[in-house]
C-alpha positions in Angstrom: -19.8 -8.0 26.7 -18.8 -5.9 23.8 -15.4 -5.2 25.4 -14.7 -7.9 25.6 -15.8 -9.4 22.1 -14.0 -6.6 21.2 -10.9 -7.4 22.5 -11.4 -11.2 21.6 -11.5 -10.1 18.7 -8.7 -8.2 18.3 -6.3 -10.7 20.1 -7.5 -13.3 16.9 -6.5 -10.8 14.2 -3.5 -10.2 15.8 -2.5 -13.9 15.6 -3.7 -14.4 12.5 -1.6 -11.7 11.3 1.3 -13.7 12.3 0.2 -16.9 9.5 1.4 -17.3 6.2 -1.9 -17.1 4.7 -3.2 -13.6 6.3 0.8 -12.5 5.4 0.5 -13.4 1.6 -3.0 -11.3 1.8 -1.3 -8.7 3.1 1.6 -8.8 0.3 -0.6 -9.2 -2.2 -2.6 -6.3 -1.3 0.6 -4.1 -0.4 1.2 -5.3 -4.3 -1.5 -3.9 -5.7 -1.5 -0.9 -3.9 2.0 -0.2 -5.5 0.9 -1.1 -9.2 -2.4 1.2 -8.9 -0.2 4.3 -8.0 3.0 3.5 -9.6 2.8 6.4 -12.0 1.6 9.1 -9.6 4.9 8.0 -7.3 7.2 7.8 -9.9 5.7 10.7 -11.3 6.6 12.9 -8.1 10.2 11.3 -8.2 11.1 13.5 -11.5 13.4 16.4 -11.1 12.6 19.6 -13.2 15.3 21.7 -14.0 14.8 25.4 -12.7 16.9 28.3 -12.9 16.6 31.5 -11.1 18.6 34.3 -11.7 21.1 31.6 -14.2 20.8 29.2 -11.4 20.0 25.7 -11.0 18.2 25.1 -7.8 15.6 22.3 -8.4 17.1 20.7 -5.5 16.8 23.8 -2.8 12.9 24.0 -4.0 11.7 22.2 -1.1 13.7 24.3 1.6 12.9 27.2 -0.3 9.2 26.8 0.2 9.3 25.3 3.1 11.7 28.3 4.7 9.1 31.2 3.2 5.9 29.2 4.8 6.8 28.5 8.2 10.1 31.2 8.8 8.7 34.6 8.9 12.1 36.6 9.3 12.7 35.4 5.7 10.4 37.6 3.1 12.0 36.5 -0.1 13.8 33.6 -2.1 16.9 35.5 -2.5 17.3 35.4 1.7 16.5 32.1 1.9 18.7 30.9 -1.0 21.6 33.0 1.1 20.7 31.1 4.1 20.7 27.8 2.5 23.9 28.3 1.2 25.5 29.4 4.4 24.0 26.5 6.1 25.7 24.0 3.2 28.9 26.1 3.9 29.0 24.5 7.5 31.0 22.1 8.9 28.4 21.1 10.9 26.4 20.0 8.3 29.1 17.0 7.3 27.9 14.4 10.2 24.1 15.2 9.7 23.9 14.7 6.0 26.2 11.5 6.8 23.7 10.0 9.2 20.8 10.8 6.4 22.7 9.0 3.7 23.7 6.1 6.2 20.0 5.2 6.3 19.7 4.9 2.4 22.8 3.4 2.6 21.8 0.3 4.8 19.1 -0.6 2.4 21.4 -1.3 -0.7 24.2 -2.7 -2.0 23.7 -2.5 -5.7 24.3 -0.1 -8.0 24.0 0.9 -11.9 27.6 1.9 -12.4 28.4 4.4 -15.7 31.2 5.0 -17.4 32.6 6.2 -20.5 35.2 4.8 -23.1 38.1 7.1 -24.8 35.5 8.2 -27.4 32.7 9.1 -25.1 30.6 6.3 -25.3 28.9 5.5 -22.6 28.2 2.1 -21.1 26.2 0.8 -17.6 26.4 -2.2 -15.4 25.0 -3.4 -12.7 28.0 -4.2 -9.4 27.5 -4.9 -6.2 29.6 -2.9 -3.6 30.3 -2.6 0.5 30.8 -0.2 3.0 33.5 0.0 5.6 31.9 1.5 8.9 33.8 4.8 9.6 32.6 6.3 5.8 28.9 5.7 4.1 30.1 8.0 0.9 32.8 6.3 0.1 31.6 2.8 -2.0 33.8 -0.5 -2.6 33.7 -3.0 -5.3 36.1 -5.4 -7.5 36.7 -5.9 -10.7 38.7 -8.7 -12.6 42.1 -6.8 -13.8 41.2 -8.2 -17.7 38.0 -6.1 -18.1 37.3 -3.9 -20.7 35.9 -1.3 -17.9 39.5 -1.2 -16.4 40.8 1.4 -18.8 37.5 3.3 -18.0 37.5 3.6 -14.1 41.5 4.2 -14.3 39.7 7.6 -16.2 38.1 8.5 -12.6 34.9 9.7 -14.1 31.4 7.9 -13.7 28.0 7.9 -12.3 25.8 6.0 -10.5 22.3 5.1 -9.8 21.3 2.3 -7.1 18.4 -0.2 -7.2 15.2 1.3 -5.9 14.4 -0.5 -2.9 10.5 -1.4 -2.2 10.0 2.2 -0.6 11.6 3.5 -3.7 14.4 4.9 -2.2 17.4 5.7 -4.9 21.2 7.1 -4.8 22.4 9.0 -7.6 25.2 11.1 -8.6 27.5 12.1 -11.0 30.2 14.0 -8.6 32.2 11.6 -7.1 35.6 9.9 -7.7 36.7 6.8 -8.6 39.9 5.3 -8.0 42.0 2.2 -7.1 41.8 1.4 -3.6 44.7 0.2 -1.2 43.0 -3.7 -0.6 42.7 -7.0 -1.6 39.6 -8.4 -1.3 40.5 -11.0 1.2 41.1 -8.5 3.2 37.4 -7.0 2.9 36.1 -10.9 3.3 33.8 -9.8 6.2 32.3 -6.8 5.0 31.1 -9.4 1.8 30.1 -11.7 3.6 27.9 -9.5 5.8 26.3 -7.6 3.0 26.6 -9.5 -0.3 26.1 -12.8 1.2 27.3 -15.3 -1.1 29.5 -13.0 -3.2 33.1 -14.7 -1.6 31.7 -17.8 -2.4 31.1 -17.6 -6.0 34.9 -17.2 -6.5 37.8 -19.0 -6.2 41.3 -18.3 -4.5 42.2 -17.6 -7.4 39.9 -15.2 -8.6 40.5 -13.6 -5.2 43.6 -13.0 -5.3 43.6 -11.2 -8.6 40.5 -9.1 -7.9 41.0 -5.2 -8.2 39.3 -3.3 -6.0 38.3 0.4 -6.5 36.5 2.6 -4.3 33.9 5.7 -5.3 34.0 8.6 -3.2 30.6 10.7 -3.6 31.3 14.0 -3.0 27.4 14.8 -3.0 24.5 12.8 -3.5 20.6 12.8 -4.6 18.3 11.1 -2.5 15.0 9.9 -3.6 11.7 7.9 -2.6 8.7 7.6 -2.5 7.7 10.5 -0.4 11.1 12.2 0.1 13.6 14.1 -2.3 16.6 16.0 -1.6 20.7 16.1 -1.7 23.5 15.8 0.0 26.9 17.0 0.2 29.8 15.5 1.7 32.2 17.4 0.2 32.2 20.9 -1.2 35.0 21.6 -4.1 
């Protein structure tokens, strides 16, 4: 009899589960869950700078440690730093940080966009962008040709930042490239429509047809949330 009250009981929760109201509970509880430890989980999303021997290497501090703890042919920081590096030197690495980024990448499509005028001052703004399928590092998004920023992203230099997403997973970088891409945006139509729903729409022909569109290329990338921190590199200069 307790087996199977047991199990009774476990078939109701599972359908229950399934209900708006038992869903909202859950939200609601997932909610406050997230504003009880927001600080500690932002908190552990902060980069230190740390230099060893004139070097930054905040970003190798996790594969350093993690190399001296469970590698024992390595038996200091200097080998593993050497290893590390050889390891970013190969080509193999290209496609595996790519399929890493790619599953950032299919949780956004905003982004915090900086530039800088001719004087150095900087402004931000918040776009919206796509992907074409054969390259997740290299960004799209228009622009109406009688923007101030026009004059800015002709300059090539910017950074950006994307929307956390509810696991608090971020993009950012400041090595990349920006440049005027070789499309119209009719001719991007379905990538829009598939992930900016909406964003077609909410212009007209010809709106469309004057539409410049630019394309980033991120040569590397840091990649943050809630439980994971590290970079990238797609291409080394």
């Amino acid at each position: 009899m307790t087996v199977i009250l047991l199990f009774f009981n476990f078939y109701i929760w599972q359908k229950l589960v399934r209900y708006n109201p038992m869903q909202l509970f859950i939200k609601h509880y997932n909610n406050r869950l997230r504003v009880q430890y927001a600080g500690a989980l932002l908190a552990s999303k902060r980069w230190l700078q740390f230099y060893y021997h004139k070097r930054e290497i905040s970003r190798m501090i996790p594969q350093i440690l993690y190399f001296l703890h469970t590698k024992s042919q390595f038996t200091s920081i200097d080998e593993v730093i050497a290893y590390i590096d050889k390891q970013n030197a190969n080509p193999h690495i290209h496609q595996n940080d790519l399929r890493k980024f790619q599953k950032f990448v299919n949780q956004t499509n905003e982004m915090m966009l900086s530039t800088s005028d001719e004087n150095g001052q900087p402004s931000s703004r918040q776009m919206r962008f796509i992907v074409l399928d054969d390259a997740p590092n290299i960004w799209y998004f228009g622009t109406a040709p009688d923007t101030p920023k026009i004059e800015e992203l002709d300059r090539g230099l910017a950074a950006i930042h994307t929307m956390p997403t509810s696991e608090g997973m971020t993009i950012a970088s400041s090595r990349l490239r920006v440049y005027r891409a070789q499309y119209k945006l009719d001719e991007l139509a379905d990538y829009y429509n598939a992930q900016v729903p909406g964003f077609m729409d909410s212009l007209s022909a010809e709106d469309r047809e004057r539409e410049i569109i630019y394309a980033i290329e991120l040569k590397s990338a840091r990649l943050d949330s809630w439980t994971q921190h590290e970079e990238v590199t797609f291409i080394n200069d």
